[in-house]
Biotite code that builds the C-alpha atoms (Angstrom):
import biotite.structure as struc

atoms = struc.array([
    struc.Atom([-34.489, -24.342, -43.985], chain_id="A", res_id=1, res_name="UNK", atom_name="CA", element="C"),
    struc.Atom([-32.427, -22.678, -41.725], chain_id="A", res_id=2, res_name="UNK", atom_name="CA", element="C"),
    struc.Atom([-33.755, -22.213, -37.591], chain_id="A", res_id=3, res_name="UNK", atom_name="CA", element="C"),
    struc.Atom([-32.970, -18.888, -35.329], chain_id="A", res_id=4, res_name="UNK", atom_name="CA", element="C"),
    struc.Atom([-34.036, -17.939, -32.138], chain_id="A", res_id=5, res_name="UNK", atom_name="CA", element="C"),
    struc.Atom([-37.139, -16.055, -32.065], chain_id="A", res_id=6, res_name="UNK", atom_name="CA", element="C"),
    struc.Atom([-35.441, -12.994, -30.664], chain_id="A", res_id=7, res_name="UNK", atom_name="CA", element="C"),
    struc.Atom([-32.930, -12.761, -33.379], chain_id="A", res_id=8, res_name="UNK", atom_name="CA", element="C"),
    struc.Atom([-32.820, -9.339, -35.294], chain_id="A", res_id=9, res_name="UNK", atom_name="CA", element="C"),
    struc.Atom([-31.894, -9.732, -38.943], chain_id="A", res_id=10, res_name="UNK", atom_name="CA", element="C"),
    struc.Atom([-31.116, -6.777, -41.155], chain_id="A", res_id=11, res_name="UNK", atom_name="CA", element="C"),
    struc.Atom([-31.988, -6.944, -44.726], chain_id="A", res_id=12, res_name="UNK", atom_name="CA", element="C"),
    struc.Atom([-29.673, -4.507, -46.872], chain_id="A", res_id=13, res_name="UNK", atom_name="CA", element="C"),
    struc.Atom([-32.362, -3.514, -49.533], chain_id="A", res_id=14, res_name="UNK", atom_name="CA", element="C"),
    struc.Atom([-29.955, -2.332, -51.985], chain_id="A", res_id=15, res_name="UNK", atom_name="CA", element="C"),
    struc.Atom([-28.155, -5.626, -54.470], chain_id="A", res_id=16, res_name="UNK", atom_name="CA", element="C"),
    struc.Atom([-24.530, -6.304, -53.347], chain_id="A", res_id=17, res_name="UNK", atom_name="CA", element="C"),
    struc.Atom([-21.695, -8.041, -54.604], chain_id="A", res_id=18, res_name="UNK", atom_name="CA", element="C"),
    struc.Atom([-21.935, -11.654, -54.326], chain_id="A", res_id=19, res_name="UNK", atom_name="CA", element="C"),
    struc.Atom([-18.314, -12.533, -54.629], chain_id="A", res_id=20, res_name="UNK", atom_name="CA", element="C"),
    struc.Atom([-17.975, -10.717, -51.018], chain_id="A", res_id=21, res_name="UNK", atom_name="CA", element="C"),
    struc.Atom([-17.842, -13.195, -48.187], chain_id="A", res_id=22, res_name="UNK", atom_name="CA", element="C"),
    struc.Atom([-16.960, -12.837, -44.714], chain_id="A", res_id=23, res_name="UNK", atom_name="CA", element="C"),
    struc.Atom([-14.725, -9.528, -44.038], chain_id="A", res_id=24, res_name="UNK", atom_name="CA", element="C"),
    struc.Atom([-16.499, -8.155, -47.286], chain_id="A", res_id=25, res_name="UNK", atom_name="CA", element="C"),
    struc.Atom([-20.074, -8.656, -46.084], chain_id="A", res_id=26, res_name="UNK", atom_name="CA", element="C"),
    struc.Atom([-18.885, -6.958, -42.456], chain_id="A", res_id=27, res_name="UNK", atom_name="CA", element="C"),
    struc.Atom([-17.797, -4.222, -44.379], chain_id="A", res_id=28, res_name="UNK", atom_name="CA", element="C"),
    struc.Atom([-21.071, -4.126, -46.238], chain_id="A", res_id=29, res_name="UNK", atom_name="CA", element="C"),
    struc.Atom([-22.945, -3.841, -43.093], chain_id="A", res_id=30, res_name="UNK", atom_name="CA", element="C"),
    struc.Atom([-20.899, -1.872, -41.051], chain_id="A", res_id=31, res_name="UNK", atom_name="CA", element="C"),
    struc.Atom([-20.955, 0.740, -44.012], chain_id="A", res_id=32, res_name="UNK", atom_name="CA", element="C"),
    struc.Atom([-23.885, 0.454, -45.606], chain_id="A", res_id=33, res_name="UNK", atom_name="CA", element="C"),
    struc.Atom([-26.707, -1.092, -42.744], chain_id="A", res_id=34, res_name="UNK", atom_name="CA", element="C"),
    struc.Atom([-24.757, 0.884, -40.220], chain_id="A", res_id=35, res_name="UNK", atom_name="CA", element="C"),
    struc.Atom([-24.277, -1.805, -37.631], chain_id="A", res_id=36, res_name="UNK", atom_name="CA", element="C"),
    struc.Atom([-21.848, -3.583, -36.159], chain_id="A", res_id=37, res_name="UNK", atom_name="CA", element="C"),
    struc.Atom([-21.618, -6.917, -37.726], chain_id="A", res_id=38, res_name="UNK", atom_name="CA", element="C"),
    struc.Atom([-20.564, -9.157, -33.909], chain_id="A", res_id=39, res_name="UNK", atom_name="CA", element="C"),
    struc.Atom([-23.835, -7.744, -32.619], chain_id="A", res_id=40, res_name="UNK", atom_name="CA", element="C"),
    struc.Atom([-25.633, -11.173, -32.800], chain_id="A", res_id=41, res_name="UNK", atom_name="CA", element="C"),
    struc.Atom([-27.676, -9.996, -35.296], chain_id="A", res_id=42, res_name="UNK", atom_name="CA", element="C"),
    struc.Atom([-28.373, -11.650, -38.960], chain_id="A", res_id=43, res_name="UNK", atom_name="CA", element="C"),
    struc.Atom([-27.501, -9.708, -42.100], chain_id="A", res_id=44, res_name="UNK", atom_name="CA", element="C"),
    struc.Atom([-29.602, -10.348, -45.350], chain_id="A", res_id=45, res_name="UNK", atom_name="CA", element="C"),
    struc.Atom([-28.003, -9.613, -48.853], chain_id="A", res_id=46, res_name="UNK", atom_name="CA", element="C"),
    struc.Atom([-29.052, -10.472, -52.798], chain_id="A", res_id=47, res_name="UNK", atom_name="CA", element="C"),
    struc.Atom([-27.697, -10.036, -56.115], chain_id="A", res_id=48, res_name="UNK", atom_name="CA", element="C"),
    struc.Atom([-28.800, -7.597, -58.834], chain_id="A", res_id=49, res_name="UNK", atom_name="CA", element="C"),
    struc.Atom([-30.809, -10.295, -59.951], chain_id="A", res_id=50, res_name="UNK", atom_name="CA", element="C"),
    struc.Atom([-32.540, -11.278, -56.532], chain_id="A", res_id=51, res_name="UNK", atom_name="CA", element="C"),
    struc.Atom([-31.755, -15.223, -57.159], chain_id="A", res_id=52, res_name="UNK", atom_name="CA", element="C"),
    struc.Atom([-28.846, -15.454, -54.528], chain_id="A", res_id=53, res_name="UNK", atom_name="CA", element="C"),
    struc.Atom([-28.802, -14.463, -50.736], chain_id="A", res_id=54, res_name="UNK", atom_name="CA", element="C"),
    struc.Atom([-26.136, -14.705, -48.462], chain_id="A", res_id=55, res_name="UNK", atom_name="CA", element="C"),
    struc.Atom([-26.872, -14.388, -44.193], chain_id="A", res_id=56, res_name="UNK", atom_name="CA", element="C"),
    struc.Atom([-23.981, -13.452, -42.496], chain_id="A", res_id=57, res_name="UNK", atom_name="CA", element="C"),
    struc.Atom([-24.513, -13.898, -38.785], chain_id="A", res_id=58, res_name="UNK", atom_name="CA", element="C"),
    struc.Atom([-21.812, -13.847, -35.980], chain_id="A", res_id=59, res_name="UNK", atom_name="CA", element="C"),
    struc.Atom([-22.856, -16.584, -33.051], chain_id="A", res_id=60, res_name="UNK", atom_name="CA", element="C"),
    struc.Atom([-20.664, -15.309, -30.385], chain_id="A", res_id=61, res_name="UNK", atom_name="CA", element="C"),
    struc.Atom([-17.164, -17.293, -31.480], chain_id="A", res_id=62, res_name="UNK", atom_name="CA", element="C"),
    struc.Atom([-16.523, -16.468, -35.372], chain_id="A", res_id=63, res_name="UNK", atom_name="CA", element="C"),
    struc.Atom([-19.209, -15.643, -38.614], chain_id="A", res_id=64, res_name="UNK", atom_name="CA", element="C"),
    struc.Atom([-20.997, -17.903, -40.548], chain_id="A", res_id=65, res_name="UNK", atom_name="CA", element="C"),
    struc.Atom([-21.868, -17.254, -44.125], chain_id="A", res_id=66, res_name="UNK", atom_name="CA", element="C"),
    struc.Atom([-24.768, -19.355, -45.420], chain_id="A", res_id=67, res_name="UNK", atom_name="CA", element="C"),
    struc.Atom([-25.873, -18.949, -49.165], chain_id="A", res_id=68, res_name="UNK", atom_name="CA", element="C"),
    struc.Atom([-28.923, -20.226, -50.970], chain_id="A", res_id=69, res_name="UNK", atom_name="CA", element="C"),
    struc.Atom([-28.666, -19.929, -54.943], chain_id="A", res_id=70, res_name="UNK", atom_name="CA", element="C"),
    struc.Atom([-32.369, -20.260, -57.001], chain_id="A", res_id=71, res_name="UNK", atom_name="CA", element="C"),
    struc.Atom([-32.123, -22.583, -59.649], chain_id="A", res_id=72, res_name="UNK", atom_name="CA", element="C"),
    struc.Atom([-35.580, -20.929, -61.523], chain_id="A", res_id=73, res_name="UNK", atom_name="CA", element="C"),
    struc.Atom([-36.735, -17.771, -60.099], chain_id="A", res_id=74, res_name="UNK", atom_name="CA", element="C"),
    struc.Atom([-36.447, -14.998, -57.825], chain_id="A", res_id=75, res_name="UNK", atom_name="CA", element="C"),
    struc.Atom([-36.099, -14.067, -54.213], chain_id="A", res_id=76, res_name="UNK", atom_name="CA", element="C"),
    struc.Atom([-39.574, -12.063, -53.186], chain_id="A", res_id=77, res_name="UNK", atom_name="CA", element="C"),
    struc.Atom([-37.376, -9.172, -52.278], chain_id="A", res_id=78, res_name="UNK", atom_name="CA", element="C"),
    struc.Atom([-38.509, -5.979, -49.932], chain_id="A", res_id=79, res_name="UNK", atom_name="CA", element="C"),
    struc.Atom([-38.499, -2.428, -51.425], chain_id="A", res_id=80, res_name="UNK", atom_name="CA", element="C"),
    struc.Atom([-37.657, 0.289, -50.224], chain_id="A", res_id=81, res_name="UNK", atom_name="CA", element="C"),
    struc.Atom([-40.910, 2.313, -50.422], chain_id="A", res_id=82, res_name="UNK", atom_name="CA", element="C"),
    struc.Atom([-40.161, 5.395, -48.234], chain_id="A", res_id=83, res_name="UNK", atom_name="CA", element="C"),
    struc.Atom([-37.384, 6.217, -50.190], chain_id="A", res_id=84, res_name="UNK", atom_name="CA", element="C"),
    struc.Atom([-33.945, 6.475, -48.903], chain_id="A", res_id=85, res_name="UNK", atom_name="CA", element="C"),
    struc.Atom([-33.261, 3.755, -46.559], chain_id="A", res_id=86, res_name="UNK", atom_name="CA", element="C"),
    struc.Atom([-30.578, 1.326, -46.840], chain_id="A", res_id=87, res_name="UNK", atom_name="CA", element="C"),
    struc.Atom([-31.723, -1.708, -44.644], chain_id="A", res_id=88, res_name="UNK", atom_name="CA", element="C"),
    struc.Atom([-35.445, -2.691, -42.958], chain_id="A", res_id=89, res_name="UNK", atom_name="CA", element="C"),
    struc.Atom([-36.008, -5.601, -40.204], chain_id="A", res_id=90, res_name="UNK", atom_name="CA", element="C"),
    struc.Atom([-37.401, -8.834, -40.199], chain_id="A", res_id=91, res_name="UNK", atom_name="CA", element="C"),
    struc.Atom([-38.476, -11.141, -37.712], chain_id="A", res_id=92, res_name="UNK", atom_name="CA", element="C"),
    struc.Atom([-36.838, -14.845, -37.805], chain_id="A", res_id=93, res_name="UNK", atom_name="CA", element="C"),
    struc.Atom([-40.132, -15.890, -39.432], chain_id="A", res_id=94, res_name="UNK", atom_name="CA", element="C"),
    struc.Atom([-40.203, -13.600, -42.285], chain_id="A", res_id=95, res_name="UNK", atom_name="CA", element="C"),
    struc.Atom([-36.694, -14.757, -42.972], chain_id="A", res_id=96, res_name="UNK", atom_name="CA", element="C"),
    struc.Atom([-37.300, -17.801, -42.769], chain_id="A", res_id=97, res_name="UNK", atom_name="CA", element="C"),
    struc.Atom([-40.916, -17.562, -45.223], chain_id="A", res_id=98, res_name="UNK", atom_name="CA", element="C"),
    struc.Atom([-38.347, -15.659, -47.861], chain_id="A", res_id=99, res_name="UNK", atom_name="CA", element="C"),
    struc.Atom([-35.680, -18.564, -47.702], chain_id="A", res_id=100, res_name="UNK", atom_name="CA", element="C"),
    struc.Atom([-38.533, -20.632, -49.002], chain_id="A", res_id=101, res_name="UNK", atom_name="CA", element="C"),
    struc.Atom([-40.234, -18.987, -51.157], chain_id="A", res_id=102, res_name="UNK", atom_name="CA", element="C"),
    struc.Atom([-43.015, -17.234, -49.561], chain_id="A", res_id=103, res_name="UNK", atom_name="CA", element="C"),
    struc.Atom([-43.892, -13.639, -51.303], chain_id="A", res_id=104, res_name="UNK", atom_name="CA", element="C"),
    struc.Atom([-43.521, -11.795, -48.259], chain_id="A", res_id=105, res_name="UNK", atom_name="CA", element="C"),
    struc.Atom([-45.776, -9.188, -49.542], chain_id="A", res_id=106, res_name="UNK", atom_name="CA", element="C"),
    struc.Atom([-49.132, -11.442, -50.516], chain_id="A", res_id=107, res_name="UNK", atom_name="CA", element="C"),
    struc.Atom([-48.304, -14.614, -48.126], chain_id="A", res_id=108, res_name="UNK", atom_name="CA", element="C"),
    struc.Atom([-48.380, -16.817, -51.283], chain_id="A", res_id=109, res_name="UNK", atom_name="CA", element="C"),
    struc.Atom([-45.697, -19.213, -52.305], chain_id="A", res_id=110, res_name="UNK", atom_name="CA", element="C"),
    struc.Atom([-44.472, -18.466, -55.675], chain_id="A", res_id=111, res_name="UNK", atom_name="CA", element="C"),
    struc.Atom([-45.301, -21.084, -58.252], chain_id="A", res_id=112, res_name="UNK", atom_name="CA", element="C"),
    struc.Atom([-41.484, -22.442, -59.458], chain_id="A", res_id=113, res_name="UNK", atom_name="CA", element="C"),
    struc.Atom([-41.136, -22.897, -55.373], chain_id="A", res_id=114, res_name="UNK", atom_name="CA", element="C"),
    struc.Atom([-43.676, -25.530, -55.111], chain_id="A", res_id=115, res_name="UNK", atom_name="CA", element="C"),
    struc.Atom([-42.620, -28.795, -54.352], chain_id="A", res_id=116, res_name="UNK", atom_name="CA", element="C"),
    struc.Atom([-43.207, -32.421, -56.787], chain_id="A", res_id=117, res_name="UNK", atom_name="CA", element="C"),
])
């Protein structure tokens, strides 16, 4: 699991992007797309068509870091866009943190093919 300060802003692009970007393509992504500038100090969230990869890019004040977590069985509890027409929400480090694991961020429950032996 990964740790970030409890002020830290992270940006979840709702829309699926292309996982075979990494660092200068996921700037782009959310310089474009989010509409923020990616050496803020803020976190950026994005998934795959198929919500079973995210990759966090997140710039800590000397260079980027791009951390990835590929599901071996299952998807990503993803957020939706239900207003309509927005390209990114906000979560809190928590939240983030609940999704990396498993937590459906919508009910509270851990999926099923997340539990642990």
């Amino acid at each position: 699991m990964l740790s970030f300060n409890g002020n830290l802003k992270v940006y979840v692009a709702l829309k699926p992007c292309d996982m075979r970007k990494s660092f200068n393509g996921l700037a782009a992504v959310a310089r474009n797309t989010i509409g923020m500038d990616p050496g803020c100090g803020a976190a950026f969230l994005f998934t795959n068509q198929r919500r079973n990869l995210i990759k966090i890019l997140y710039f800590d004040g000397t260079g980027y870091w791009v951390v990835a977590k590929r599901l071996e069985k299952g998807t990503f509890s993803w957020p939706q866009d239900i207003e309509g027409g927005r390209d990114k929400i906000t979560l809190k480090p928590t939240a983030l943190a609940m999704l990396t694991d498993g937590i459906d961020l919508r009910g509270g429950l851990q999926r099923p093919w997340y539990e642990h032996c």
